[in-house]
C-alpha positions, 0 to 999 in steps of 0.5 A: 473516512476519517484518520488513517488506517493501519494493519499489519503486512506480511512484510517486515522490512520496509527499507528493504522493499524500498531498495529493490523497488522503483516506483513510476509517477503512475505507482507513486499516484496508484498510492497516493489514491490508496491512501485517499481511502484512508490507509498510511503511506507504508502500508499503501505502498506494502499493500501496493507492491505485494499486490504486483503494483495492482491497485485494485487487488491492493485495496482489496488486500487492505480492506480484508486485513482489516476485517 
């Protein structure tokens, strides 16, 4: 997949998610394998933490957003 995908989150603030959210080594790599196919960081780790830090459902929730 070439560039980065984007799409919009139902999540509007993302310092605020940041503030209330401490991601381990392991969340920080889960997203890191989100954006391996091909989404930005922030909308990887939105995805990721709407998800309950659930890879496979975060994917699942970026590649139907962008449907």
């Amino acid at each position: 997949m070439t560039g980065v995908q984007t799409c919009a989150l139902p999540i509007s603030n993302t310092t605020e998610l940041d503030n209330n959210t401490t991601l381990s080594e392991t969340d920080h790599a889960n997203i890191n394998e989100l954006t391996q196919l091909g989404f930005s960081v922030d909308v990887a780790t939105q995805a990721y933490i709407i998800s309950g830090k659930n890879k496979e459902i975060a994917a699942s929730v970026l590649f139907e957003l962008m449907q």
